[in-house]
DONU-583323 format. One record per atom (N, C-alpha, C, O): x, y, z; residue in three letters. Coordinates in pm, whole numbers, plus 50000, padded with zeros to 5 digits. Example, Ala and Ser with C-alpha at 12.3 -4.5 7.8 and 13.67 -1.06 7.14 Angstrom:
REM DONU-583323
513194943150780Ala512304955050780Ala513204967050780Ala514244966850846Ala512854977550708Ser513674989450714Ser512905000350787Ser513415011450804Ser
//
This chain:
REM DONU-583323
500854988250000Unk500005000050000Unk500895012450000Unk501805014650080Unk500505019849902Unk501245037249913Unk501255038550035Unk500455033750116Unk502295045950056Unk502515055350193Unk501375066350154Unk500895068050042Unk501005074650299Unk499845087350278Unk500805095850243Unk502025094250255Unk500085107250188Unk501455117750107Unk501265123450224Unk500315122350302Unk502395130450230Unk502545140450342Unk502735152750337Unk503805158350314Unk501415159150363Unk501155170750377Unk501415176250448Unk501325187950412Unk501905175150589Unk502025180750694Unk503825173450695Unk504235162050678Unk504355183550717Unk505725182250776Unk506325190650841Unk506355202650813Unk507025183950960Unk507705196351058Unk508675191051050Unk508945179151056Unk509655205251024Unk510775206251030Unk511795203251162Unk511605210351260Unk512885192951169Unk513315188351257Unk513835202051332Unk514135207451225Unk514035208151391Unk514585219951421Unk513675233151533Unk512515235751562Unk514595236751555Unk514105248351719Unk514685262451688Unk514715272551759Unk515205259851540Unk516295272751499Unk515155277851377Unk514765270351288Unk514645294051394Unk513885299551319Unk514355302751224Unk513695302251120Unk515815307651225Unk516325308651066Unk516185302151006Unk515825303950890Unk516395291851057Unk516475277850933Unk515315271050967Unk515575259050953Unk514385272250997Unk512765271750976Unk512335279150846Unk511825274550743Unk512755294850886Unk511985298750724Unk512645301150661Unk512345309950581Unk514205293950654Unk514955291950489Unk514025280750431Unk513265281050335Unk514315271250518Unk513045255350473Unk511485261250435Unk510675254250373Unk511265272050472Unk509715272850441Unk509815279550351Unk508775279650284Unk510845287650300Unk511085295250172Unk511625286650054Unk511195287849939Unk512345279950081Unk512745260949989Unk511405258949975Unk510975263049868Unk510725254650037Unk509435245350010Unk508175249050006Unk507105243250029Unk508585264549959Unk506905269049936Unk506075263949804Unk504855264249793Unk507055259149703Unk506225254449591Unk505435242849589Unk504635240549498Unk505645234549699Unk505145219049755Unk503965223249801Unk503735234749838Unk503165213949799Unk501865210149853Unk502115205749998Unk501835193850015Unk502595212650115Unk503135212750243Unk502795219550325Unk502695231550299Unk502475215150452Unk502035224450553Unk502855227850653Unk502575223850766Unk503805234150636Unk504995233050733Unk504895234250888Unk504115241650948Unk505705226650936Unk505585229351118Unk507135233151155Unk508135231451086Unk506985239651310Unk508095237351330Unk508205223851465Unk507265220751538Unk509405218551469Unk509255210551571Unk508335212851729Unk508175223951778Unk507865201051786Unk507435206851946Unk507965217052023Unk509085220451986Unk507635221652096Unk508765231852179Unk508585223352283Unk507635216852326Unk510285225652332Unk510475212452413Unk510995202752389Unk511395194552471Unk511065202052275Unk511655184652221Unk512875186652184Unk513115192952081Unk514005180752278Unk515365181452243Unk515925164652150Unk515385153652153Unk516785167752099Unk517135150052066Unk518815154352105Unk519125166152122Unk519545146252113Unk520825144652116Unk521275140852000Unk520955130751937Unk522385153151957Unk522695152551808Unk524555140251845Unk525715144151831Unk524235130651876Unk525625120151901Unk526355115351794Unk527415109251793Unk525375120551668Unk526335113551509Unk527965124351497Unk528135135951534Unk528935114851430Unk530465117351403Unk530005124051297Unk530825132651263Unk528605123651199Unk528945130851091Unk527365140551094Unk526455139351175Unk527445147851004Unk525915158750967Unk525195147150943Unk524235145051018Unk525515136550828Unk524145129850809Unk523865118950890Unk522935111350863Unk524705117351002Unk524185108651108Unk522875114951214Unk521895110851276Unk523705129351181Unk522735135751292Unk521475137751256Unk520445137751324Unk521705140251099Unk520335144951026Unk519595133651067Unk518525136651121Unk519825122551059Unk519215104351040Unk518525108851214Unk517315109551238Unk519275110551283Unk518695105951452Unk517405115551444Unk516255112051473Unk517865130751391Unk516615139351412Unk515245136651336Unk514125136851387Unk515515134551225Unk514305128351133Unk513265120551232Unk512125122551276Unk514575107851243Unk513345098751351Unk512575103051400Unk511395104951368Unk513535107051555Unk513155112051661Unk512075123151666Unk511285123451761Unk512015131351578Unk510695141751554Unk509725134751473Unk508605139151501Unk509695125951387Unk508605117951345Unk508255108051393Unk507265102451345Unk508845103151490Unk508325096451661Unk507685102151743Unk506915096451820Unk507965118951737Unk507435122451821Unk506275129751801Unk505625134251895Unk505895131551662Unk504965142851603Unk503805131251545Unk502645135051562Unk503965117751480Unk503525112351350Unk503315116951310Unk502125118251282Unk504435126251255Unk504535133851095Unk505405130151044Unk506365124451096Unk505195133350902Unk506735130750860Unk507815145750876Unk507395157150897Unk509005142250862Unk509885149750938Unk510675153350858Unk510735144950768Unk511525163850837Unk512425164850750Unk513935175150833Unk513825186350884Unk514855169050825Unk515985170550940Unk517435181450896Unk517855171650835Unk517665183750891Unk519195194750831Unk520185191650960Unk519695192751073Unk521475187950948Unk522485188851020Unk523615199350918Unk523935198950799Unk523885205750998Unk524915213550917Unk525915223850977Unk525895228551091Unk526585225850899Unk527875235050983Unk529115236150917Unk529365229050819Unk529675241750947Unk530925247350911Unk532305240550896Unk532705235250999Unk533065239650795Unk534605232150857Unk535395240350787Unk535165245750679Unk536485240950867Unk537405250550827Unk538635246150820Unk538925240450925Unk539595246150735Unk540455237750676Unk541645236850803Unk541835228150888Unk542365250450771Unk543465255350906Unk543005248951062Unk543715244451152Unk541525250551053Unk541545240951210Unk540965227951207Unk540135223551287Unk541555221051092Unk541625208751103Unk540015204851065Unk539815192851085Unk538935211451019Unk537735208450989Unk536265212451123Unk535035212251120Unk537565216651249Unk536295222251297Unk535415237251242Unk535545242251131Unk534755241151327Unk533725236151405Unk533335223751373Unk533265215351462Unk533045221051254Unk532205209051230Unk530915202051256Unk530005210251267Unk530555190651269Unk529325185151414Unk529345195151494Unk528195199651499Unk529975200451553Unk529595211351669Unk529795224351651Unk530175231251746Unk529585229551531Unk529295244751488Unk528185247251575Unk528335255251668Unk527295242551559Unk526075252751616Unk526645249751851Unk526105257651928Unk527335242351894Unk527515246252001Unk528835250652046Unk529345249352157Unk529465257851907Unk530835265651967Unk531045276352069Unk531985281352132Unk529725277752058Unk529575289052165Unk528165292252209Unk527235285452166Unk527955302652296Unk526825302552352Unk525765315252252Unk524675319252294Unk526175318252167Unk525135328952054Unk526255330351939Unk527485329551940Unk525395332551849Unk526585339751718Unk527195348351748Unk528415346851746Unk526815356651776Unk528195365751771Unk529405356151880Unk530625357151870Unk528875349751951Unk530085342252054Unk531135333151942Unk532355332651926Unk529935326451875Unk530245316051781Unk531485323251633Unk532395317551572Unk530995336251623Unk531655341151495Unk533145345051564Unk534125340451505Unk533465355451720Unk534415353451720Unk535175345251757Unk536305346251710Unk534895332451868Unk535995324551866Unk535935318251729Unk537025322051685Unk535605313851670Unk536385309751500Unk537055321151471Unk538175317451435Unk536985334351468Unk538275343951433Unk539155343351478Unk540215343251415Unk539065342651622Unk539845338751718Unk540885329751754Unk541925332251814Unk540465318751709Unk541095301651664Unk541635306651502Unk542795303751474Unk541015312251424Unk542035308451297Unk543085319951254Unk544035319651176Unk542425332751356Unk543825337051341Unk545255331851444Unk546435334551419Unk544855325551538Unk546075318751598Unk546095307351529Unk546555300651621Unk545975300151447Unk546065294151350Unk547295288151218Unk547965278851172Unk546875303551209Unk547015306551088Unk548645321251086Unk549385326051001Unk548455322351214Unk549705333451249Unk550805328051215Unk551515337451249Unk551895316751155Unk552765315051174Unk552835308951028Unk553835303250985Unk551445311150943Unk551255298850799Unk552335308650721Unk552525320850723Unk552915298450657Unk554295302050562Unk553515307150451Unk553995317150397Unk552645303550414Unk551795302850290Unk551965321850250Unk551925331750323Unk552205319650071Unk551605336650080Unk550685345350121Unk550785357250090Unk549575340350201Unk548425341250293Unk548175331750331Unk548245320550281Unk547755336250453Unk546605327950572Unk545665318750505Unk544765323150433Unk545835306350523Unk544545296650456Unk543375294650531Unk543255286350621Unk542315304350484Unk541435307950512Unk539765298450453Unk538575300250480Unk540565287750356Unk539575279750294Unk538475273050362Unk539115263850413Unk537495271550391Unk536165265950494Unk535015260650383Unk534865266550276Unk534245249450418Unk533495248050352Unk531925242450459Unk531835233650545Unk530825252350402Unk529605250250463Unk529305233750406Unk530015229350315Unk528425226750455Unk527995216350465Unk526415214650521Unk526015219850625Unk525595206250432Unk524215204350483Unk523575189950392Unk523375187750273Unk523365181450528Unk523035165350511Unk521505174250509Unk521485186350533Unk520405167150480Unk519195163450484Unk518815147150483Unk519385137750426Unk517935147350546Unk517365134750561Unk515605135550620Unk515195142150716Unk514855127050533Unk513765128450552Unk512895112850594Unk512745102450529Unk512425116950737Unk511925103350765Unk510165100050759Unk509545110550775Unk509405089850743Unk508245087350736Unk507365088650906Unk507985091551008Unk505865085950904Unk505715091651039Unk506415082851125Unk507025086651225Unk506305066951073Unk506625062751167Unk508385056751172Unk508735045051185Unk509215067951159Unk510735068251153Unk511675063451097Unk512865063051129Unk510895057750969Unk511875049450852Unk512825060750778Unk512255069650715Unk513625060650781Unk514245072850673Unk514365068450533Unk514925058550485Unk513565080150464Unk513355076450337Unk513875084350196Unk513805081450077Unk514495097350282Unk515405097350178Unk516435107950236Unk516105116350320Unk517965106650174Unk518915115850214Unk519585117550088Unk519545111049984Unk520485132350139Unk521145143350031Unk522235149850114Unk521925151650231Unk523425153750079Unk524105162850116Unk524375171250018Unk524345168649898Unk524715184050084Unk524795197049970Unk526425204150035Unk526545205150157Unk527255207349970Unk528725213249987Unk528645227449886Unk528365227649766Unk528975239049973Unk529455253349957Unk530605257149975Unk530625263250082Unk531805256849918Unk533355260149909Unk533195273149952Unk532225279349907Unk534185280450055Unk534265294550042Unk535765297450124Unk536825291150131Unk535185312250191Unk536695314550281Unk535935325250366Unk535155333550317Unk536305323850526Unk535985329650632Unk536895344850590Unk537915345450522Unk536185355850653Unk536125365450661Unk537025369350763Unk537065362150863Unk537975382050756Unk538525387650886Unk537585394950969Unk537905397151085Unk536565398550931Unk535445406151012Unk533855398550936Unk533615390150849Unk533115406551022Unk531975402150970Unk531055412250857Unk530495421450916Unk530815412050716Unk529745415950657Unk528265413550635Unk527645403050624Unk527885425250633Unk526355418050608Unk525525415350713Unk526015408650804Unk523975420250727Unk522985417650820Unk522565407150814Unk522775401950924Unk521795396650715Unk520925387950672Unk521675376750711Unk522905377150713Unk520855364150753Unk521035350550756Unk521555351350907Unk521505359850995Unk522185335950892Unk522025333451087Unk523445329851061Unk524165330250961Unk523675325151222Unk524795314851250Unk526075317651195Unk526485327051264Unk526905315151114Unk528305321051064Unk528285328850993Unk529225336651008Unk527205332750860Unk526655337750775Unk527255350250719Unk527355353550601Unk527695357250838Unk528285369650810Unk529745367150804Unk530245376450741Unk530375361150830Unk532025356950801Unk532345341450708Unk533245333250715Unk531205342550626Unk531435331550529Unk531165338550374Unk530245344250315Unk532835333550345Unk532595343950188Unk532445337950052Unk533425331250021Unk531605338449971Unk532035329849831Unk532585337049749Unk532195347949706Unk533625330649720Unk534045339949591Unk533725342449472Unk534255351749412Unk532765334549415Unk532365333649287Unk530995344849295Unk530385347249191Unk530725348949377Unk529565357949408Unk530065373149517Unk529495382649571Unk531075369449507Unk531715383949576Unk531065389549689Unk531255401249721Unk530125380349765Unk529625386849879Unk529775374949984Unk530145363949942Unk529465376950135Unk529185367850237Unk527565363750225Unk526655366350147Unk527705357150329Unk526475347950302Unk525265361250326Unk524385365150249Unk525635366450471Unk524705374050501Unk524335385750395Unk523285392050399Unk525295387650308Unk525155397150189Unk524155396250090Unk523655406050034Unk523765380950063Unk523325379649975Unk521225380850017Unk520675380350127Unk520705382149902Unk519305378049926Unk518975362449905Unk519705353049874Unk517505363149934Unk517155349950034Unk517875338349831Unk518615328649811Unk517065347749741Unk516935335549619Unk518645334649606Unk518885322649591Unk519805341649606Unk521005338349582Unk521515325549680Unk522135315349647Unk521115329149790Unk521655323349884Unk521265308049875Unk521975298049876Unk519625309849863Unk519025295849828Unk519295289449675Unk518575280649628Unk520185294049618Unk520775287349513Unk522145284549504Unk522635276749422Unk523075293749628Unk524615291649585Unk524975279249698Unk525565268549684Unk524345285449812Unk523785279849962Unk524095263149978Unk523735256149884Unk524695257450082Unk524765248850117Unk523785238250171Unk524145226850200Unk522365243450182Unk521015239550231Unk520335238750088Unk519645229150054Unk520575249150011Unk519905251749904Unk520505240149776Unk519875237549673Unk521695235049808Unk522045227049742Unk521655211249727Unk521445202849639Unk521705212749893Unk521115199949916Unk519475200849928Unk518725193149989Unk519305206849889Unk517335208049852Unk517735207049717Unk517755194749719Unk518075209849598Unk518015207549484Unk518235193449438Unk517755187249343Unk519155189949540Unk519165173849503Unk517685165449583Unk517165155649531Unk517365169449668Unk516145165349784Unk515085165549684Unk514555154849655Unk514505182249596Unk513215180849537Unk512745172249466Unk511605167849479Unk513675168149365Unk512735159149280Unk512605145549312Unk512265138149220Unk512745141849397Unk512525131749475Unk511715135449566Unk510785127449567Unk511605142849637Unk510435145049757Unk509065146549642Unk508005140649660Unk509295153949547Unk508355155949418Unk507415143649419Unk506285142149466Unk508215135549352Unk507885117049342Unk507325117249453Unk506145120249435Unk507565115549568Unk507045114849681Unk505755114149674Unk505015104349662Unk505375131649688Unk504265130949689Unk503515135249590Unk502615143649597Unk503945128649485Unk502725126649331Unk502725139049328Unk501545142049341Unk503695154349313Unk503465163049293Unk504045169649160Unk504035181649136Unk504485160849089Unk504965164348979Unk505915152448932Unk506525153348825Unk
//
């Protein structure tokens, strides 16, 4: 028997930015977006984004019977060995905490690099994984954004590192850009391009 399409999906997540990047991704779907319970923590214990993505999926479509759709993602930065990484979002206790110790760490880093500059290379990262109500995971994607951290921060818009993450091929930081650039150069936005036409299939929506 078909699975029921799923109309209703909440987003694994407690983070509003990235609530309505996902609700701005998925406004063309036949979707009723949620955001997770308030209250509902999971323990993110995966070594990688798409482990973590996998636990959250479940665990919110265990806890909702909805289906769920999960983002693990974050930052790695070459000079420090790939952190933040898994634990970007708890490097610190707010962004701005979070933006300067990474300045902080890669310019001691990076103070002594022989290199004709500081290697400043970092790359955003975003697993998705989408589970059924009752916690099968049924489909995953990762999406990769090459760039280079910033000596300061530009730009109002977007969350989390946003403002000290630079692409070069677009000459601005993340926070620089508007929502449609971002959701196309974007590391979330990437891995939604590989996600749609399959979630599409999904649900008989094209």
């Amino acid at each position: 028997m078909a699975p029921p399409i799923p109309t209703i999906l909440v987003i694994a997540s407690g983070n509003a930015g990235k609530i309505r990047e996902f609700a701005n991704l998925l406004a063309e779907l036949p979707l009723e977006i949620r955001a997770q319970p308030e209250g509902l923590e999971v323990e993110e214990t995966g070594q990688t984004f798409a482990e973590n993505a996998r636990l959250k999926a479940t665990a919110v479509a265990l806890a909702t019977g909805c289906w769920a759709l999960a983002d693990d993602s974050g930052l790695a930065v070459e000079a420090l060995g790939g952190a933040p990484g898994v634990h970007s979002a708890r490097y610190a206790a707010t962004d701005p905490e979070r933006i300067a110790r990474l300045l902080r760490e890669l310019a001691a880093a990076t103070s002594s690099d022989s290199a004709p500059g500081p290697n400043r290379r970092a790359q955003f990262s975003a697993a998705l994984a989408l589970a059924d109500p009752g916690g099968a995971i049924r489909l995953e994607v990762e999406g990769h954004c090459p760039g280079l951290i910033l000596e300061a921060p530009r730009g109002s818009g977007g969350f989390g590192y946003d403002p000290v993450f630079y692409v070069p091929e677009t000459g601005l930081s993340f926070a620089e850009m508007d929502k449609a650039t971002k959701g196309r150069i974007g590391h979330r936005g990437r891995a939604f391009a590989l996600l749609e036409p399959r979630l599409r299939q999904l649900l008989g929506a094209g």
